[in-house]
N, CA, C and O atoms as a Maestro MAE file, in Angstrom:
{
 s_m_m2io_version
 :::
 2.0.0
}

f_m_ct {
 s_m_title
 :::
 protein
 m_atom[292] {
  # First column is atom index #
  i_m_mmod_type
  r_m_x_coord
  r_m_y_coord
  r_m_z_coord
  i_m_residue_number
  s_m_chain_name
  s_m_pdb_residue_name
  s_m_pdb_atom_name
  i_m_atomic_number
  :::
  1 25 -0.771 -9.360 -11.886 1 A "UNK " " N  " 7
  2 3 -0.126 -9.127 -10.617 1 A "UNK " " CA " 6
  3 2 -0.387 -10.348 -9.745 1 A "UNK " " C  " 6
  4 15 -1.498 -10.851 -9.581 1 A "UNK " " O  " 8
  5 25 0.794 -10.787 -9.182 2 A "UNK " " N  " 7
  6 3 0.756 -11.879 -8.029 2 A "UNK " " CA " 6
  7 2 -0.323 -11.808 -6.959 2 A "UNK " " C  " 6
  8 15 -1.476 -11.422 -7.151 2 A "UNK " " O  " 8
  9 25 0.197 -12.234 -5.796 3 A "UNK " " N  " 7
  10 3 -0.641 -12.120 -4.691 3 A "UNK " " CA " 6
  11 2 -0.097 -10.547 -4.263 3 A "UNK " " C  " 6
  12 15 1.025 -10.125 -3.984 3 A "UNK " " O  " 8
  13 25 -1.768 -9.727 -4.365 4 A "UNK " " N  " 7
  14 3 -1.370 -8.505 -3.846 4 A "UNK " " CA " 6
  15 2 -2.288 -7.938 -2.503 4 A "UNK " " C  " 6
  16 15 -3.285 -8.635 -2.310 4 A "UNK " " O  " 8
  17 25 -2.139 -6.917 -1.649 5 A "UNK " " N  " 7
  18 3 -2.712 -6.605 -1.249 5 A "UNK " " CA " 6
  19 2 -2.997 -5.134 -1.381 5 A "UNK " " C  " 6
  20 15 -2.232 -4.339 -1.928 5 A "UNK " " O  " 8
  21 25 -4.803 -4.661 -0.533 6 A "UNK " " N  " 7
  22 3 -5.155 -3.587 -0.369 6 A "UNK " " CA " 6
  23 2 -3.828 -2.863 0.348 6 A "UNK " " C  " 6
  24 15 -3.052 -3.651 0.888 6 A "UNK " " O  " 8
  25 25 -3.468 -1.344 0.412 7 A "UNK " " N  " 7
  26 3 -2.870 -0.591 0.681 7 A "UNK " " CA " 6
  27 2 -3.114 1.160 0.838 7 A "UNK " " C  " 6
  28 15 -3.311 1.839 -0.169 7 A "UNK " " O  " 8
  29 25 -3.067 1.831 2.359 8 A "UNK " " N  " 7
  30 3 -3.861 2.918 2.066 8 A "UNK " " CA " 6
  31 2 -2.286 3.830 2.122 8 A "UNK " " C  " 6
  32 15 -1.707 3.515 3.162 8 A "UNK " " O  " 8
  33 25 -1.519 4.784 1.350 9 A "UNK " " N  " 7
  34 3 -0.550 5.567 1.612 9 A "UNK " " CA " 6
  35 2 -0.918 6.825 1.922 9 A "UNK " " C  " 6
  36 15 -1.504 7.475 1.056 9 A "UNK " " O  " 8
  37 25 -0.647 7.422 3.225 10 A "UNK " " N  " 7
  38 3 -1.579 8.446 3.692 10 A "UNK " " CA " 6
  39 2 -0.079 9.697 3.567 10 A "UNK " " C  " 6
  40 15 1.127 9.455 3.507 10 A "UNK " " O  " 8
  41 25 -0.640 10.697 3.567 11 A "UNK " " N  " 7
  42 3 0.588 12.070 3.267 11 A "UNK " " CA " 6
  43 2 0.093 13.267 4.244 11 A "UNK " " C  " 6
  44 15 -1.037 13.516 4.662 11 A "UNK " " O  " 8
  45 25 1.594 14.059 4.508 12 A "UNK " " N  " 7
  46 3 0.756 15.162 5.223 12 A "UNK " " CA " 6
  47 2 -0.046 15.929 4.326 12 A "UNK " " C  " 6
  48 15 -0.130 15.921 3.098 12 A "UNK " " O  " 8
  49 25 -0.682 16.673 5.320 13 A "UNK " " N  " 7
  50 3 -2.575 17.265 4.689 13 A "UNK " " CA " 6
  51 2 -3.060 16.724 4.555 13 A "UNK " " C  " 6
  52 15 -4.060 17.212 4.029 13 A "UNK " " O  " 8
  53 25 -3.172 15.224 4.739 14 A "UNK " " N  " 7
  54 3 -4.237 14.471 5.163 14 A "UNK " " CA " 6
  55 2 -4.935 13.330 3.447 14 A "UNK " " C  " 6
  56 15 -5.444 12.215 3.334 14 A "UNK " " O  " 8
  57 25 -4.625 14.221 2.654 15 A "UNK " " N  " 7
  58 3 -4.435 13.222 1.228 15 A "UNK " " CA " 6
  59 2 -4.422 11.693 1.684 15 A "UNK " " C  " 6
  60 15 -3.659 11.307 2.570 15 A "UNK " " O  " 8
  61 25 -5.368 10.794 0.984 16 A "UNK " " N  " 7
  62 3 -4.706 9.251 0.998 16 A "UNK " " CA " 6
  63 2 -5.106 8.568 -0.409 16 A "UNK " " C  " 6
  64 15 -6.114 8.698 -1.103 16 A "UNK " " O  " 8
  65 25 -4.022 7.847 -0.559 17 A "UNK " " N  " 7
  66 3 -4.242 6.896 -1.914 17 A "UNK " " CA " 6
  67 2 -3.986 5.172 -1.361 17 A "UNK " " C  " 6
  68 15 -3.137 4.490 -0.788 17 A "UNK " " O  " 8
  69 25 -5.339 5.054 -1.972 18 A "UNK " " N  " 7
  70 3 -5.601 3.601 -1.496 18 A "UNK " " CA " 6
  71 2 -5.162 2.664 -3.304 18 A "UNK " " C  " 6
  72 15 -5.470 3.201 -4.368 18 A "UNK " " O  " 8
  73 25 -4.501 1.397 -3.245 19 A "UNK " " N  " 7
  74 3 -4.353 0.751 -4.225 19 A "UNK " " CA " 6
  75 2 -3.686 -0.685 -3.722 19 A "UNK " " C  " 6
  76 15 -3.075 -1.155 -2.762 19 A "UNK " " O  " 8
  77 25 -4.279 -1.109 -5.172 20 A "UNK " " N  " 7
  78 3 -3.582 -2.842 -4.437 20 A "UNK " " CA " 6
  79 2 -2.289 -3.079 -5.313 20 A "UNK " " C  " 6
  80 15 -2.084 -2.802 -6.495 20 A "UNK " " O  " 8
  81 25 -1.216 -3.875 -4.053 21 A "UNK " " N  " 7
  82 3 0.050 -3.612 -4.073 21 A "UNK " " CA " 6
  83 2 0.751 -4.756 -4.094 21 A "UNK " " C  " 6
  84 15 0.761 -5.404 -3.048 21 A "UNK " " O  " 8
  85 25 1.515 -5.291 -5.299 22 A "UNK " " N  " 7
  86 3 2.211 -6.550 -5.033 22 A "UNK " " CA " 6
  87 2 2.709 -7.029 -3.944 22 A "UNK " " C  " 6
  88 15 2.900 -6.026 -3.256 22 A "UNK " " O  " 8
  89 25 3.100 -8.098 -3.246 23 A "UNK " " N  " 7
  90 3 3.777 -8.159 -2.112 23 A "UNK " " CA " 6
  91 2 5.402 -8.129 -2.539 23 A "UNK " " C  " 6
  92 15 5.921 -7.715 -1.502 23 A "UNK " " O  " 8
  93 25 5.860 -8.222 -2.951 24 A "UNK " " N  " 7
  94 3 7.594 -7.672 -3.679 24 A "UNK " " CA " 6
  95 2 7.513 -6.196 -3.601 24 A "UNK " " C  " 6
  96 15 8.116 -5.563 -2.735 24 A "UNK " " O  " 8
  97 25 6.755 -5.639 -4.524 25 A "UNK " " N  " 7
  98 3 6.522 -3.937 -4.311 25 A "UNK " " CA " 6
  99 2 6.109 -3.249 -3.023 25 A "UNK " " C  " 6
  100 15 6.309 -2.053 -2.809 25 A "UNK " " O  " 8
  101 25 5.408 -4.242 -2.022 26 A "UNK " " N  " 7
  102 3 5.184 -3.569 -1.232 26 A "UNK " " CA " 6
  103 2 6.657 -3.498 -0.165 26 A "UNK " " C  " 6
  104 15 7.190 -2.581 0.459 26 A "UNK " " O  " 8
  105 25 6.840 -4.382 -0.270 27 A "UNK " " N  " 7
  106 3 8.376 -4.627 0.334 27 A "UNK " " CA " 6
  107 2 9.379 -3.467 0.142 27 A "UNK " " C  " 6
  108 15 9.989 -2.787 0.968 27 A "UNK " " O  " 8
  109 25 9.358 -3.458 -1.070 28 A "UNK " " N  " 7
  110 3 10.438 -2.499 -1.645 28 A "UNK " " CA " 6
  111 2 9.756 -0.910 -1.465 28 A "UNK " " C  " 6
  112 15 10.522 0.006 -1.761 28 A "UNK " " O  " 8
  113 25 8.254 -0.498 -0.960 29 A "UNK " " N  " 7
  114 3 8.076 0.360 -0.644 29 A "UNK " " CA " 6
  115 2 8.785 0.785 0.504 29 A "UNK " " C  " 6
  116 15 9.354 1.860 0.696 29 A "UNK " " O  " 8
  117 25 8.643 -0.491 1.456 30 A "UNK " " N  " 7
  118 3 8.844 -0.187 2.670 30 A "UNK " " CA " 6
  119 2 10.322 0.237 3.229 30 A "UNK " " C  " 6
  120 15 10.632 0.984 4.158 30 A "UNK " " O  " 8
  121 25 10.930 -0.343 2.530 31 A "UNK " " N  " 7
  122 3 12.339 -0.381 2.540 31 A "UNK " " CA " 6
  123 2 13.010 0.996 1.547 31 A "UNK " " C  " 6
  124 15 14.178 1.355 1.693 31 A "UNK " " O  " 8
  125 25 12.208 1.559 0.702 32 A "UNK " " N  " 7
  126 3 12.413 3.299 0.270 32 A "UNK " " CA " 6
  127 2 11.686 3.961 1.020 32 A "UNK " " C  " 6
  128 15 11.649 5.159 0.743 32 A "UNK " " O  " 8
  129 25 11.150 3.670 1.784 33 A "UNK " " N  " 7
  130 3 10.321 4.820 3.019 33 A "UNK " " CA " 6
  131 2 11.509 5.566 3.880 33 A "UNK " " C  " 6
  132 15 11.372 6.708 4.318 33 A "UNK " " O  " 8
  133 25 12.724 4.750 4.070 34 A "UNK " " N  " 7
  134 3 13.496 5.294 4.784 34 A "UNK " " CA " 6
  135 2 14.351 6.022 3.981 34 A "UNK " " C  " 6
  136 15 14.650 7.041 4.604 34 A "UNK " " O  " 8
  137 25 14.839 5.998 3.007 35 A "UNK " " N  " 7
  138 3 15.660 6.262 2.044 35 A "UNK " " CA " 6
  139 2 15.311 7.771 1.905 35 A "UNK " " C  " 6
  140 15 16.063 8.736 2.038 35 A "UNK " " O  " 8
  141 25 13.528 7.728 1.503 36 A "UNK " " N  " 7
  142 3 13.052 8.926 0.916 36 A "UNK " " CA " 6
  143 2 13.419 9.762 -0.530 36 A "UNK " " C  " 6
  144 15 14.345 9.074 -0.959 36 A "UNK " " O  " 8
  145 25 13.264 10.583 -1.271 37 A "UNK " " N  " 7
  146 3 12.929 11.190 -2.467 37 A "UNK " " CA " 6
  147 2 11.782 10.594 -2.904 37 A "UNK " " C  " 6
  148 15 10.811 10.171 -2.277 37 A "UNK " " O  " 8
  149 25 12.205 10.640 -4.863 38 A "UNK " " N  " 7
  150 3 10.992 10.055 -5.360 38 A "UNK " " CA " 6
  151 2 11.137 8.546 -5.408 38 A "UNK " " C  " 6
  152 15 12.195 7.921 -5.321 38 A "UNK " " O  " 8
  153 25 9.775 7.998 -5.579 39 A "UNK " " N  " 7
  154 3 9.896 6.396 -5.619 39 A "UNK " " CA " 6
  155 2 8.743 5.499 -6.648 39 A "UNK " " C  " 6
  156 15 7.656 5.345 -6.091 39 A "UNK " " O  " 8
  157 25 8.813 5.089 -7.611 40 A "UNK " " N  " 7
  158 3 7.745 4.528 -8.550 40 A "UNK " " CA " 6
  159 2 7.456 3.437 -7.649 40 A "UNK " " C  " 6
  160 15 8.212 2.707 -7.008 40 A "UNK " " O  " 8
  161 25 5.842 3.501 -7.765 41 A "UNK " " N  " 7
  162 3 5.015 2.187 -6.950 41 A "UNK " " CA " 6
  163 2 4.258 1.902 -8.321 41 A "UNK " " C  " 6
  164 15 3.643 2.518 -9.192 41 A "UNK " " O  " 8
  165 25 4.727 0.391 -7.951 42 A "UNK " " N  " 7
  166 3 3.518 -0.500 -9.350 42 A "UNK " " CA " 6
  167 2 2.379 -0.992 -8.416 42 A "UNK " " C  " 6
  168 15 2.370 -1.598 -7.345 42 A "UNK " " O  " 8
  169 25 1.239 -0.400 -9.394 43 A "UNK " " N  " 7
  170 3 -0.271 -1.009 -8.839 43 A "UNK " " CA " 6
  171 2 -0.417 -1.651 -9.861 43 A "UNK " " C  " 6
  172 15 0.307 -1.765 -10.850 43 A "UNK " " O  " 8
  173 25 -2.217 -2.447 -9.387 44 A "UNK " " N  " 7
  174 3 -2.264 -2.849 -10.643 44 A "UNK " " CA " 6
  175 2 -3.806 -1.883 -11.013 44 A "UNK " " C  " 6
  176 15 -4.923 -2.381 -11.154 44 A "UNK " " O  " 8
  177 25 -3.439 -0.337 -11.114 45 A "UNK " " N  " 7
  178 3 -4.158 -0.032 -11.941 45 A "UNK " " CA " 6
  179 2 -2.684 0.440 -12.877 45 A "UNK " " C  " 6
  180 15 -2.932 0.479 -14.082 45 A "UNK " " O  " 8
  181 25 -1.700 0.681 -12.637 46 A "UNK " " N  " 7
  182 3 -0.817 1.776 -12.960 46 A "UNK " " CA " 6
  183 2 0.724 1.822 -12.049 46 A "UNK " " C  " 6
  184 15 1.124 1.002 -11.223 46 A "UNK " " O  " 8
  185 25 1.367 3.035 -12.515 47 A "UNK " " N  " 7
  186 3 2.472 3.204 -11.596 47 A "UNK " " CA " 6
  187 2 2.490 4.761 -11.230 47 A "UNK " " C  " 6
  188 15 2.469 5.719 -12.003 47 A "UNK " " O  " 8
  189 25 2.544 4.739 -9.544 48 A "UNK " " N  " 7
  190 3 2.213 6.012 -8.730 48 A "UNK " " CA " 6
  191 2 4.028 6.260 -8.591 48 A "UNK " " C  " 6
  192 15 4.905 5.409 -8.446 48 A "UNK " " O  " 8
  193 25 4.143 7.839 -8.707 49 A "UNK " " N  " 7
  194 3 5.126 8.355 -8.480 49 A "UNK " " CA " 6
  195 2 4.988 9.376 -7.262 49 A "UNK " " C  " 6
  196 15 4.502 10.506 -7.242 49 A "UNK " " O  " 8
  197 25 5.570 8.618 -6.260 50 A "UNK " " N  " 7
  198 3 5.269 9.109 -4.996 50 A "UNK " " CA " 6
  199 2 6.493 9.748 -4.375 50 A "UNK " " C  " 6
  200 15 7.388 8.943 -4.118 50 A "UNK " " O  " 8
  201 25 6.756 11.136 -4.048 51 A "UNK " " N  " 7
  202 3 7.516 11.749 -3.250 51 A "UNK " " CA " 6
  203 2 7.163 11.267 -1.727 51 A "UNK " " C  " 6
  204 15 6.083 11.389 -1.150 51 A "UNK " " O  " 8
  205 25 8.423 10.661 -1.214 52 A "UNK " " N  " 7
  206 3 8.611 9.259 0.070 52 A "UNK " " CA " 6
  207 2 8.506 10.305 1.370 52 A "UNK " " C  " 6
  208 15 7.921 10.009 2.412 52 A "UNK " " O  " 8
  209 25 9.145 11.525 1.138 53 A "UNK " " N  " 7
  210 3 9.541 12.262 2.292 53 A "UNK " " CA " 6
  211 2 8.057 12.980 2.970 53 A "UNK " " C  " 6
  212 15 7.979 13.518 4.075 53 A "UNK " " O  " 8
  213 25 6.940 12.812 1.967 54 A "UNK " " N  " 7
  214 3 6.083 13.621 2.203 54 A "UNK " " CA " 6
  215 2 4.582 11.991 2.879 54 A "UNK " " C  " 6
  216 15 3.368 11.871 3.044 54 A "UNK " " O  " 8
  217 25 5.654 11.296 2.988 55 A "UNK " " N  " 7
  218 3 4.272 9.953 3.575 55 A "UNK " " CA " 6
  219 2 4.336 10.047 5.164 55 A "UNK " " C  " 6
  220 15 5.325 9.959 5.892 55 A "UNK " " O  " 8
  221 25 2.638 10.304 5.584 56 A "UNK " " N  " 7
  222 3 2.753 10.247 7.017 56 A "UNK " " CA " 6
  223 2 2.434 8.867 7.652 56 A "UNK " " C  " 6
  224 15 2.656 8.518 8.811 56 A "UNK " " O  " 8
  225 25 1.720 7.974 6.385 57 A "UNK " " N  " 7
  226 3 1.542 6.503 7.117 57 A "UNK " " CA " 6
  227 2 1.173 5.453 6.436 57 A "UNK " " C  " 6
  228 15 0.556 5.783 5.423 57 A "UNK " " O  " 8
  229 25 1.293 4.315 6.568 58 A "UNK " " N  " 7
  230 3 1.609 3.261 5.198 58 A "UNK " " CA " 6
  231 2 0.442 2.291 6.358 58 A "UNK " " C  " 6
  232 15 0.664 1.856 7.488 58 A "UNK " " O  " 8
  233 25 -1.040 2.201 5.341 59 A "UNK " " N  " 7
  234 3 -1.791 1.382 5.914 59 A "UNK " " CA " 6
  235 2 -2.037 0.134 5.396 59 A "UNK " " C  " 6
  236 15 -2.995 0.177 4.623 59 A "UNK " " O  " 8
  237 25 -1.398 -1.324 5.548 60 A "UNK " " N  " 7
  238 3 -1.554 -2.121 5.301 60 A "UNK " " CA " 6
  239 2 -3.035 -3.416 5.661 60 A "UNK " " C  " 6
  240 15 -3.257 -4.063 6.684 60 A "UNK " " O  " 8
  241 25 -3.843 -3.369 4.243 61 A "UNK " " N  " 7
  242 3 -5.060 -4.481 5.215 61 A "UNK " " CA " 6
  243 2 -4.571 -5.870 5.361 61 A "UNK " " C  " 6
  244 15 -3.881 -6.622 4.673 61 A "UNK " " O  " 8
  245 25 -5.233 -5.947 6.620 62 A "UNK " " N  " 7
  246 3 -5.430 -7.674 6.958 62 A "UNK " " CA " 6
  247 2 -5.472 -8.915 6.168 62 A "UNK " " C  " 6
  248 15 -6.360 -9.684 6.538 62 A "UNK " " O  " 8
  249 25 -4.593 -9.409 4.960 63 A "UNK " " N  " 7
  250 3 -5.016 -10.504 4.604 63 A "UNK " " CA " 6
  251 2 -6.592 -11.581 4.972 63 A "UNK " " C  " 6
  252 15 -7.310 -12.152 4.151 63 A "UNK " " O  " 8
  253 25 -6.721 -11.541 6.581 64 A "UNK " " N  " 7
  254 3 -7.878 -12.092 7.289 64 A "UNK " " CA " 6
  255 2 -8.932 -11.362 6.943 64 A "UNK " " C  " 6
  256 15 -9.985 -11.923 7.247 64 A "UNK " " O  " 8
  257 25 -9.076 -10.204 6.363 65 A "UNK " " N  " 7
  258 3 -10.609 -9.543 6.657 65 A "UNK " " CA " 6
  259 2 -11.603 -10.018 5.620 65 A "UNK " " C  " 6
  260 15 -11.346 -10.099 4.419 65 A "UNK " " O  " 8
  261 25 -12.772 -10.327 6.188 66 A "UNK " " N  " 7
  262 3 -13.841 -11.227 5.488 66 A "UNK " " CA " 6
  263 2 -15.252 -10.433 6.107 66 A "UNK " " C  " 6
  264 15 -15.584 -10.037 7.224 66 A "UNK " " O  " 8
  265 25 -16.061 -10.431 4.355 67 A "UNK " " N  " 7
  266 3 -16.990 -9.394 4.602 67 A "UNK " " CA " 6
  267 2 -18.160 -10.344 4.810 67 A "UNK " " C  " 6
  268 15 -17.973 -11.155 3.904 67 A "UNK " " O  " 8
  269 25 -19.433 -10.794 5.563 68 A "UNK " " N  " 7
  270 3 -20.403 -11.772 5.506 68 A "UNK " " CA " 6
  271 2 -20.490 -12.099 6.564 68 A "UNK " " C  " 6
  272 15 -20.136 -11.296 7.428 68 A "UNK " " O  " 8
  273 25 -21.120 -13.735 7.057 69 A "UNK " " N  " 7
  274 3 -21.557 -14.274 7.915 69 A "UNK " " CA " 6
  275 2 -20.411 -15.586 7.534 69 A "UNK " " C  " 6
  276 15 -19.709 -15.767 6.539 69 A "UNK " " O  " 8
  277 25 -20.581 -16.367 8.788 70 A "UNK " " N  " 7
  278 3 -19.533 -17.747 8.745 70 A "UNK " " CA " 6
  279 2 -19.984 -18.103 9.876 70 A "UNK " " C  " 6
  280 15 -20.368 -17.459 10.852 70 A "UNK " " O  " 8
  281 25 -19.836 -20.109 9.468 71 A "UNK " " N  " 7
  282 3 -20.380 -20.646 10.463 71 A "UNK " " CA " 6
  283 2 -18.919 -21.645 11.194 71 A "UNK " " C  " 6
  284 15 -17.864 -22.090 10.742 71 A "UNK " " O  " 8
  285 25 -19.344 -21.645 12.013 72 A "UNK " " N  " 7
  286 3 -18.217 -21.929 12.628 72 A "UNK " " CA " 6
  287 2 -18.664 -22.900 13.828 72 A "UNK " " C  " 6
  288 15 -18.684 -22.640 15.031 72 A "UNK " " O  " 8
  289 25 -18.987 -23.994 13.223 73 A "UNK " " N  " 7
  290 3 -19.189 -25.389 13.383 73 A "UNK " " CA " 6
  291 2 -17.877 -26.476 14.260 73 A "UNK " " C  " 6
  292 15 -18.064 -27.685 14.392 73 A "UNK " " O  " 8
  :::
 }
 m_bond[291] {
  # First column is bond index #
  i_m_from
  i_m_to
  i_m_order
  :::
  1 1 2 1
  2 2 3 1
  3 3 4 2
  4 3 5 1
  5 5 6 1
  6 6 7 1
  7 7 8 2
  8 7 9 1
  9 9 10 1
  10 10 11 1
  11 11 12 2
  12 11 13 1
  13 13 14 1
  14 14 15 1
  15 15 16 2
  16 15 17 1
  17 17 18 1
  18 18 19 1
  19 19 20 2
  20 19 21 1
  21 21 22 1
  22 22 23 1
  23 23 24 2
  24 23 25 1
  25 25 26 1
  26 26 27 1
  27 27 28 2
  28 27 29 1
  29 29 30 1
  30 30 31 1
  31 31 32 2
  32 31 33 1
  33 33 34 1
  34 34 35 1
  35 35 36 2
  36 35 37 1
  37 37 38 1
  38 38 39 1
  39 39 40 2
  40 39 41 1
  41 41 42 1
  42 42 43 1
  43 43 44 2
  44 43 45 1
  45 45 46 1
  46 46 47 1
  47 47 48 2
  48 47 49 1
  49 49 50 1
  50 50 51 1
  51 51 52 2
  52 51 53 1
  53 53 54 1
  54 54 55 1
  55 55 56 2
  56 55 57 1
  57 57 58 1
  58 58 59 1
  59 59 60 2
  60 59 61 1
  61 61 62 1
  62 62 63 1
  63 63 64 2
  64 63 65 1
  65 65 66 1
  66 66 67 1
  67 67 68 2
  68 67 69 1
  69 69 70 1
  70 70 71 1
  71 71 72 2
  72 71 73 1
  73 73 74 1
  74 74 75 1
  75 75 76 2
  76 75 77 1
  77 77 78 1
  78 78 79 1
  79 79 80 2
  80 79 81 1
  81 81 82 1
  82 82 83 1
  83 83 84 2
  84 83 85 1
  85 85 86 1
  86 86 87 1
  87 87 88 2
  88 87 89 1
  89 89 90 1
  90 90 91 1
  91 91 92 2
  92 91 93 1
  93 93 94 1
  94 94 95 1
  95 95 96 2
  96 95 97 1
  97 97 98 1
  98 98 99 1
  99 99 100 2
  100 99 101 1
  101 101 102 1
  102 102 103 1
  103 103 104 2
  104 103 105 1
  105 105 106 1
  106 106 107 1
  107 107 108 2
  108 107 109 1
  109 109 110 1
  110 110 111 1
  111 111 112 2
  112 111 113 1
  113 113 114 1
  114 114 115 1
  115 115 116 2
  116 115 117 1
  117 117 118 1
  118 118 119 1
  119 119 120 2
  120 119 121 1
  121 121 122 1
  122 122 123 1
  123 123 124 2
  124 123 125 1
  125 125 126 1
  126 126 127 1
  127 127 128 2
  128 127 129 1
  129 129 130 1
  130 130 131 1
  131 131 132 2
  132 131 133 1
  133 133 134 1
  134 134 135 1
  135 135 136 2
  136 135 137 1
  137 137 138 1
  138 138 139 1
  139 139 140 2
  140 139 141 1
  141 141 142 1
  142 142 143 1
  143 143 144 2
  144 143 145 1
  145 145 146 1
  146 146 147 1
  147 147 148 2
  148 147 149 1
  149 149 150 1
  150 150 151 1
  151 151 152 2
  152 151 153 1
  153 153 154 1
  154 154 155 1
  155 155 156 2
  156 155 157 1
  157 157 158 1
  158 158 159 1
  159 159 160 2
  160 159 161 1
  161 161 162 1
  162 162 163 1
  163 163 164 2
  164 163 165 1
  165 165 166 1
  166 166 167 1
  167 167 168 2
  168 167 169 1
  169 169 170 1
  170 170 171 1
  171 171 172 2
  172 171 173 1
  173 173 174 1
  174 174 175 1
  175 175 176 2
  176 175 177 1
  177 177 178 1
  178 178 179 1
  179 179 180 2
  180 179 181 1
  181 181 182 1
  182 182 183 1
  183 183 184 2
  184 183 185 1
  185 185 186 1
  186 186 187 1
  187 187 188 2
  188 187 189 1
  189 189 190 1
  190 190 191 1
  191 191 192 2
  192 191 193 1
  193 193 194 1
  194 194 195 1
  195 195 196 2
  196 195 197 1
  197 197 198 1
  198 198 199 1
  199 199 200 2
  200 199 201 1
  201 201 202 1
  202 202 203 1
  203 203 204 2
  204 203 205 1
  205 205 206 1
  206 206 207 1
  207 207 208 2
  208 207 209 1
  209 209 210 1
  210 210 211 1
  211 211 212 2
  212 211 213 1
  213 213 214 1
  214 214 215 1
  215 215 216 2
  216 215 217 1
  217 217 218 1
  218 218 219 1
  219 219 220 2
  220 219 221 1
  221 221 222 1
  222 222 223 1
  223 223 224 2
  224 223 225 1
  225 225 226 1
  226 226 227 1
  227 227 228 2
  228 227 229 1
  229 229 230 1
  230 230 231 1
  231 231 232 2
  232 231 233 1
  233 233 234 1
  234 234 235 1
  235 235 236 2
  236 235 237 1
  237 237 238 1
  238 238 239 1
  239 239 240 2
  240 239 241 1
  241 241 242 1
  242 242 243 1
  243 243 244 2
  244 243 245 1
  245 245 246 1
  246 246 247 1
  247 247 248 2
  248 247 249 1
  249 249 250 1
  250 250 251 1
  251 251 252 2
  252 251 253 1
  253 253 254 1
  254 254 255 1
  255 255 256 2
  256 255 257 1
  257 257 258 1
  258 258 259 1
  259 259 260 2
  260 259 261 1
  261 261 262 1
  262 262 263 1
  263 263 264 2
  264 263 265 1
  265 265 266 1
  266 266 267 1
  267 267 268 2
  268 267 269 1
  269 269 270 1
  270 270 271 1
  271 271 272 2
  272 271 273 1
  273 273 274 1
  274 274 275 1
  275 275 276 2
  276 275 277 1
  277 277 278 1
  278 278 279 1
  279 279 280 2
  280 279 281 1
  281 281 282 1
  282 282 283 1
  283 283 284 2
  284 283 285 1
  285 285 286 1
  286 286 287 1
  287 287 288 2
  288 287 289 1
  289 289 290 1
  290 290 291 1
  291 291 292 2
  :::
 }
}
């Protein structure tokens, strides 16, 4: 898988599935969010078959987030 990122897809009842998400796929998530039914998402553990109508929120991480210390000279 290309350059991907973390991704949390949250549903009503509160369910969330976190996975890392091509940036093409994530695109094309975003753009069947409106559409709605079912929708195959490629991770790279696998491919999630996600009913669209039932997503309450699409959490995308920060490219920037960095875990440690940095000096900043």
């Amino acid at each position: 898988m290309a350059s991907a990122q973390r991704v949390e897809i949250g549903f009503e009842g509160g369910q969330v599935i976190s996975a890392r998400i091509a940036d093409e796929d994530l695109k094309d998530l975003r753009k069947q969010l409106e559409k709605g039914g079912w929708h195959d998402v490629h991770t790279e553990d696998g491919v999630l078959a996600i009913y669209l109508g039932k997503v309450a929120f699409l959490r995308i991480e920060s490219p920037d987030h960095r875990v440690g210390f940095s000096s900043n000279d």
